[in-house]
TORKOL-4160 file (C-alpha; in steps of 0.2 Angstrom, whole numbers, padded with zeros to 4 digits, m for minus):
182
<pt num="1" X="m0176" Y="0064" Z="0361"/>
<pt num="2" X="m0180" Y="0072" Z="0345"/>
<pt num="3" X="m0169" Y="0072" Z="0329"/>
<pt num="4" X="m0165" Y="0086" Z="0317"/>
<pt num="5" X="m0171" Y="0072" Z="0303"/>
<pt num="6" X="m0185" Y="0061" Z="0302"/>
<pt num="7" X="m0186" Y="0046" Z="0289"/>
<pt num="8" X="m0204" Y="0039" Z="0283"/>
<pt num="9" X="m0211" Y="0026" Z="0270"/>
<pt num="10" X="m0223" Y="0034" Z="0259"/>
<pt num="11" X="m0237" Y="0020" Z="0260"/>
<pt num="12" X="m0254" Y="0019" Z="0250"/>
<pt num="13" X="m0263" Y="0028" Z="0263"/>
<pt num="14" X="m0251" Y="0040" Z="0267"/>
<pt num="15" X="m0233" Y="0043" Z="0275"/>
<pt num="16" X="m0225" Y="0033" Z="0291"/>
<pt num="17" X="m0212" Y="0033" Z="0301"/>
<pt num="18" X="m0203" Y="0045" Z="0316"/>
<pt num="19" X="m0204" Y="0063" Z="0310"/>
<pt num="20" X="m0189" Y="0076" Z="0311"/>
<pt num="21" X="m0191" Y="0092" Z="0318"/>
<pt num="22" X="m0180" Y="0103" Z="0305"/>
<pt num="23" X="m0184" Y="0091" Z="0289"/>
<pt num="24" X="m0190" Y="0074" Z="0285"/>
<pt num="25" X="m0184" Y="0062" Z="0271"/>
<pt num="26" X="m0198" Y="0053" Z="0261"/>
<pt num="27" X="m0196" Y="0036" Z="0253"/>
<pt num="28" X="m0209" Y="0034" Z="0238"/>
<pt num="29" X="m0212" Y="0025" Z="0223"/>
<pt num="30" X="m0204" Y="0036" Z="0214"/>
<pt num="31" X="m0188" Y="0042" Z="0225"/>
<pt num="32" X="m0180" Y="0050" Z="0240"/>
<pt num="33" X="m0190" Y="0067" Z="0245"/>
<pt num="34" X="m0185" Y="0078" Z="0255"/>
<pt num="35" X="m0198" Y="0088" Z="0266"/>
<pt num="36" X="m0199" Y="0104" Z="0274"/>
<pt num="37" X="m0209" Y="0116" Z="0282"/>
<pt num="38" X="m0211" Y="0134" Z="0293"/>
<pt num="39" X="m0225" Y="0146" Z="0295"/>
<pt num="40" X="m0217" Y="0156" Z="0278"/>
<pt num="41" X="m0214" Y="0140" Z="0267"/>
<pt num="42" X="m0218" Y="0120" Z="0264"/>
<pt num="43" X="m0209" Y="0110" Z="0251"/>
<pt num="44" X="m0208" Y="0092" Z="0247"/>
<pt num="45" X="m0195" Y="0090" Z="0232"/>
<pt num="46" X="m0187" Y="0074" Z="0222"/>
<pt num="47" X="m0168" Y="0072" Z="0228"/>
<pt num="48" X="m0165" Y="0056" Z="0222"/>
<pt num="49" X="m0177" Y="0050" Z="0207"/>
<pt num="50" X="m0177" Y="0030" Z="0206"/>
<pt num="51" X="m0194" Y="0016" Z="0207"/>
<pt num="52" X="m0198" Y="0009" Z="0223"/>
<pt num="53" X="m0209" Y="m0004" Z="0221"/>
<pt num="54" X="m0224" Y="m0009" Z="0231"/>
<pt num="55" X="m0223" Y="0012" Z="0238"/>
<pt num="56" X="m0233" Y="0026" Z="0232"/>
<pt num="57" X="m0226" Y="0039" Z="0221"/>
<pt num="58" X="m0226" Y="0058" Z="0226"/>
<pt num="59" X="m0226" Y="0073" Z="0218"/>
<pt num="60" X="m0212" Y="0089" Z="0221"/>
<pt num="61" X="m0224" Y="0103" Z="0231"/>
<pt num="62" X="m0220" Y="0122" Z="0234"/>
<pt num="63" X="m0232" Y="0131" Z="0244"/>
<pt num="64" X="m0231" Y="0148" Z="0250"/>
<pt num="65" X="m0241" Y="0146" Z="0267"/>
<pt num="66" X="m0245" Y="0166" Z="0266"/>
<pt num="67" X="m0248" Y="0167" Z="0248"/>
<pt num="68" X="m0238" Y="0173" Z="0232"/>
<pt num="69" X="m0229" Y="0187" Z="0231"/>
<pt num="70" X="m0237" Y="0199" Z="0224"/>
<pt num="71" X="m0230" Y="0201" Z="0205"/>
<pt num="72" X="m0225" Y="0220" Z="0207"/>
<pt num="73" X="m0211" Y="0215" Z="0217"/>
<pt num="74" X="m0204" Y="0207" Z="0205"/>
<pt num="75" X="m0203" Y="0221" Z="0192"/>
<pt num="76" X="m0195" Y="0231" Z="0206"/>
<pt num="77" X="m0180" Y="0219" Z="0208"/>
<pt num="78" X="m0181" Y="0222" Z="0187"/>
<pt num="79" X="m0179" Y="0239" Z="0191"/>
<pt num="80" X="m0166" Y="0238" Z="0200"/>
<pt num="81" X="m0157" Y="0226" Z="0190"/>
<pt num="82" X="m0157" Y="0237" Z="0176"/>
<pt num="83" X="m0153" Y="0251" Z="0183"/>
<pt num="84" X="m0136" Y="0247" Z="0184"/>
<pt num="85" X="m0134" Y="0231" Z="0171"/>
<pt num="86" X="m0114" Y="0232" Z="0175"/>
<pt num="87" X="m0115" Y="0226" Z="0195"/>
<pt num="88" X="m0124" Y="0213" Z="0204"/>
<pt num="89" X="m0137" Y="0217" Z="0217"/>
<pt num="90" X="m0145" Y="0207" Z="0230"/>
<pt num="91" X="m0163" Y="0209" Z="0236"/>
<pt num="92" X="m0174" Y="0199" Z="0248"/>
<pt num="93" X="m0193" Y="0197" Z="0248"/>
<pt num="94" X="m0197" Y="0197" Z="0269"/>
<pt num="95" X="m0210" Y="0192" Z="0278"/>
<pt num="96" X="m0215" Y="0205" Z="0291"/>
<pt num="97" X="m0235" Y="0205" Z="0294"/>
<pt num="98" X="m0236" Y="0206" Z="0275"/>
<pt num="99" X="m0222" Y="0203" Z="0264"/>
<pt num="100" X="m0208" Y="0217" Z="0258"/>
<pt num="101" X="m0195" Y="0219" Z="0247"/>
<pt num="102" X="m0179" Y="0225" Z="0255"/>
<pt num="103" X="m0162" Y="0233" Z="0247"/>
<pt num="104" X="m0149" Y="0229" Z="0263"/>
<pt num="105" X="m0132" Y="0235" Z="0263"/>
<pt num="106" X="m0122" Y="0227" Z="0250"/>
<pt num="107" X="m0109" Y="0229" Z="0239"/>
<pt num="108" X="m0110" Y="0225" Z="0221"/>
<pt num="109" X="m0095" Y="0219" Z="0209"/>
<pt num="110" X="m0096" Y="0214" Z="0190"/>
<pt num="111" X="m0097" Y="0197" Z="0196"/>
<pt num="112" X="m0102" Y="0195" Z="0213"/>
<pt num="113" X="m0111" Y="0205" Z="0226"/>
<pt num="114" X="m0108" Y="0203" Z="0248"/>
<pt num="115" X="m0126" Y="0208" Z="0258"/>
<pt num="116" X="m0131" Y="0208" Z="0276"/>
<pt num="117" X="m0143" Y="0195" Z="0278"/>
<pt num="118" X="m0160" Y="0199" Z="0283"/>
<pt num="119" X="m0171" Y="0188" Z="0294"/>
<pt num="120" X="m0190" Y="0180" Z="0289"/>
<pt num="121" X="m0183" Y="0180" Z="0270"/>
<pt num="122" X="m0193" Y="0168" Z="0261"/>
<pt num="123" X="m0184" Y="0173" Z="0246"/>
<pt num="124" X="m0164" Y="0176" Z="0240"/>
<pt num="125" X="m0166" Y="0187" Z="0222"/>
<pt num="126" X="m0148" Y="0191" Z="0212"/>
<pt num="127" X="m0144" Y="0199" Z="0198"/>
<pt num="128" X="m0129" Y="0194" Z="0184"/>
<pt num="129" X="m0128" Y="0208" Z="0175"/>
<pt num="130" X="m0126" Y="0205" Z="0156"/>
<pt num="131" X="m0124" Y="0187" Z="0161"/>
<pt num="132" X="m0135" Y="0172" Z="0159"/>
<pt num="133" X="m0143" Y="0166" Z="0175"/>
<pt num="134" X="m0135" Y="0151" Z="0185"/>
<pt num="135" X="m0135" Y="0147" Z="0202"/>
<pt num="136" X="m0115" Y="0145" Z="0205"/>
<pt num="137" X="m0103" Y="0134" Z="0218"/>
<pt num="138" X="m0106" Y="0151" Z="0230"/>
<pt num="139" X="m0124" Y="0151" Z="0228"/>
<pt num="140" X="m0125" Y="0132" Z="0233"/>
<pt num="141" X="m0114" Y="0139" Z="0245"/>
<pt num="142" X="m0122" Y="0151" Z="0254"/>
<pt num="143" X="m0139" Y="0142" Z="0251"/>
<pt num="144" X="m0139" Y="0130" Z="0265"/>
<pt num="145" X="m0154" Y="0134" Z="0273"/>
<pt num="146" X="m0173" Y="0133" Z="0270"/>
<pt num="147" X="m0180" Y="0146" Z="0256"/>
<pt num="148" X="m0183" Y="0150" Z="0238"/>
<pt num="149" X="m0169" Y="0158" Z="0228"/>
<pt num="150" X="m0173" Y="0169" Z="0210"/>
<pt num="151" X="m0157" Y="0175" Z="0198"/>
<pt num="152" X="m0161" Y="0188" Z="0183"/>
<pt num="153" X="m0150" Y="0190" Z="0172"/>
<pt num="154" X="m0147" Y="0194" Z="0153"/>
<pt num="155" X="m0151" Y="0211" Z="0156"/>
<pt num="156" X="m0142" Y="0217" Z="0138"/>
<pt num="157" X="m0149" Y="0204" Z="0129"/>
<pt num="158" X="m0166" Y="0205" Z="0118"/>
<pt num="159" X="m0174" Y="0200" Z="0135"/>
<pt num="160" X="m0170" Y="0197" Z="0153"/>
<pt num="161" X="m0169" Y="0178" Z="0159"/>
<pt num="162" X="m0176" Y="0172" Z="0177"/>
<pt num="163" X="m0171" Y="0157" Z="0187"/>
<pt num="164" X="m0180" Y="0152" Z="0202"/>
<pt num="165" X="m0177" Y="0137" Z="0214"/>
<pt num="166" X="m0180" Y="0131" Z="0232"/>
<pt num="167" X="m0168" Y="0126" Z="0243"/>
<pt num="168" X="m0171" Y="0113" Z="0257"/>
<pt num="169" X="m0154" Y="0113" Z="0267"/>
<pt num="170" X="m0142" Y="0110" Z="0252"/>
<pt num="171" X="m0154" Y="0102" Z="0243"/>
<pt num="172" X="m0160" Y="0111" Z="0226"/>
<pt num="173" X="m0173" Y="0110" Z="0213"/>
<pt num="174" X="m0179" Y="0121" Z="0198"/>
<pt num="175" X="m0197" Y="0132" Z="0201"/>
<pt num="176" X="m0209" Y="0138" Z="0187"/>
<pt num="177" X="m0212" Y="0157" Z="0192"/>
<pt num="178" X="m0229" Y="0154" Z="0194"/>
<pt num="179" X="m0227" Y="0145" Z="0208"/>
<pt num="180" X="m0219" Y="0161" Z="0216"/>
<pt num="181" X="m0227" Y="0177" Z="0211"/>
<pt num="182" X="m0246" Y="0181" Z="0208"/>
């Protein structure tokens, strides 16, 4: 029977071992991966960095399997993040036989914001407001399942701040931008 989790050995001429069928963990030479993949997303990220000896290294991988986003979404989200700097908003970049920005209903407080969630997200985008961008204890909470996450905020200061991360079922680590948008 198949398992949610599959655990290989990263060897010189490539990963062994039974395969999951949500995730697999990766032993390397240079730690515990995690691995993940859908017809939006594939990831490989470092959850626990430590040496293995006698294992080959690997290295954290983010590939979008349709392509960036295309940059222009991200200056809307801007938009709308400064067009009302005081509340936080939620957008979500979907797939749909090209990708979209949507806007769902949502309700948006000084410092928090509830959102109907839309499916084929392949990315989460916040705003904070005047704040600094974090990802907090709700965010790590809502973010449970299989997809990037982007937070903008500073939007008083001299100029905003971006986070981006992806997030492989409670599992987290930090993206460059470029590895997002076009």
């Amino acid at each position: 029977m198949p398992k949610p989790a599959g655990y290989l050995i990263n060897y010189s001429d490539g990963a062994a071992g039974p395969p999951g069928i949500a995730y697999d963990y990766i032993m390397a030479g240079n730690g515990l991966f995690i691995h993940c993949f859908n017809d939006l997303l594939a990831a490989t990220i470092n959850i626990a960095p430590t040496v293995v000896r006698g294992l080959e290294p690997l290295t954290d991988c983010i590939i979008l399997t349709k392509g960036k986003i295309p940059s222009s979404f991200l200056d809307m989200a801007l938009s709308v993040a400064f067009a009302n700097p005081g509340r936080e908003a939620y957008l979500a970049v979907a797939w749909e036989d090209g990708y979209h920005l949507k806007i769902p209903d949502q309700t948006g407080e000084p410092g928090s914001v509830k959102y109907a969630v839309m499916s084929n997200t392949i990315l989460d985008i916040h705003t904070h407001g005047a704040l600094p961008p974090f990802f907090s204890s709700d965010d790590n909470a809502d973010e449970q399942g299989f997809r990037l996450s982007l937070v903008i905020g500073s939007l008083l200061a001299e100029s905003e701040e971006i986070l981006v991360r992806i997030g492989i079922y409670g599992y987290y680590a930090d993206v460059e931008i470029g590895e997002v948008f076009e």
